[in-house]
Structure formats: C-alpha cells, structure tokens
N, C-alpha and C positions, 0 to 999 in steps of 0.2 A: 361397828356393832354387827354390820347382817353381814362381814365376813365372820366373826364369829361362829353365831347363828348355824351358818351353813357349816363350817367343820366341824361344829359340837355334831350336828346330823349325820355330814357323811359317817365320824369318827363313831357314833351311836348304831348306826348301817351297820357298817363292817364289822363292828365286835358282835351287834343281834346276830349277821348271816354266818357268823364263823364259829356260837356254837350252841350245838345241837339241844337243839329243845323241843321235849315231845309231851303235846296234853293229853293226859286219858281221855279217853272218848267218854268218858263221865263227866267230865270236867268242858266237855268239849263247849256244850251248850251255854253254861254261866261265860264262858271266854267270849264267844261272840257277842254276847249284850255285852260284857265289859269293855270289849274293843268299839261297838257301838256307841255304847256312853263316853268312851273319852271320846273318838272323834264326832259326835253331837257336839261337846264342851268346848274342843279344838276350834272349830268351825262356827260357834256360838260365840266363842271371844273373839277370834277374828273380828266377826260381823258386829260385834259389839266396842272391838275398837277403831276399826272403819267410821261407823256410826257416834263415834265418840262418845260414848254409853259404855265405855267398860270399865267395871269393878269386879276388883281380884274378888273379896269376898261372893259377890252372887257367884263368880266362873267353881270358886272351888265348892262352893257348898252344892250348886245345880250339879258338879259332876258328883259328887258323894251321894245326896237326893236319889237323883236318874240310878244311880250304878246299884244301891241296896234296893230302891222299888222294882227294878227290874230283876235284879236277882231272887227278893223275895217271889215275884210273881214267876220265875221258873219254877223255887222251891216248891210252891206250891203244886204249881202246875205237874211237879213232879209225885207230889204225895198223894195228887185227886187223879195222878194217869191220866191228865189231860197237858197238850202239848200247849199253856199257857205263853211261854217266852217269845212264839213267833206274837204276839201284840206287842211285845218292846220291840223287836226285830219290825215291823212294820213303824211302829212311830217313830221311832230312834234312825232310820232309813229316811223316811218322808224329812224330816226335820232336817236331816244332814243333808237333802237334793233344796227344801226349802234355803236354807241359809249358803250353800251355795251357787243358788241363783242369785241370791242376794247380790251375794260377795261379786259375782260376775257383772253383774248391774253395773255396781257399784265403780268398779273397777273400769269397765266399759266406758262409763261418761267419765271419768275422771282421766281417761288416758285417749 
C-alpha cells in the first residue's frame, strides 16, 4: 500500500516539475490560501488519523469551508483595497505549525 502511495507522488512530482505552469499575479493571491487550505486539510487528516478521529466527510467539507471563506475574504479584501487574505495566510500557517507539532509529538512517543 505505502509502496504505492509513494510512486503515485513521485509519478505526480515529475509530471507537476516537467510542465510549465504560470499564475497571473492576479490569481497569485487566491493560490496561496488555496495551497494553504489543502495543506491545513492534509495535515489536519493526518493528525486526525494518528488520533484516530478521522472522517472523510469533516476532511473534505473543512477543506471546501477553509478554501471559499478564505477566498471570499480575499475577494473582499480586494473590493475594500484592503489586503484582507494575509488573516487566512496567518491562521491557515499557525494551524499547519500547530498540527505538525502534533503529528511530531505524536510520532516521537510512539517511535
């Protein structure tokens, strides 16, 4: 199973690095909360299946939730000229440093 796992990834690597994809620097902002919010959700099921607490349904609705409140709150932030997205960028970061101490904890006593 987690030889799998890992060649679906590297196999996933290699065709991201091989081709060329470029975001508008318009676009620039909504990307980084969305790469945010997955890996918040990433990081969040982990720690939720560590913890034995993990249900697909909360993993995929908390990443949908996260990804439009956060996008709304750029949109806006874009419509009032106020650079609203760095407060997801700040909690979506904290959360991702929280849940990998976690995981690190975790990990730690159990090896």
């Amino acid at each position: 199973m987690w030889l799998l796992v890992c060649f679906c990834l590297l196999v996933g690597l290699l065709i991201g690095f091989q081709m060329p994809f470029l975001i508008p620097m318009v676009y620039a902002k909504y990307m980084s909360i969305a790469v945010l919010a997955a890996l918040d959700s990433v990081f969040g099921g982990i720690r939720g299946y560590m913890e034995d607490g993990f249900d697909n349904v909360i993993f995929i609705s908390g990443f949908v939730v996260n990804t439009l409140l956060a996008a709304g709150l750029a949109y806006l932030g874009d419509r009032l000229g106020v650079e609203l997205y760095l407060a997801a960028v700040v909690v979506f970061g904290v959360r991702i440093f929280q849940n990998l101490g976690i995981i690190r904890r975790y990990l730690l006593k159990k090896y």
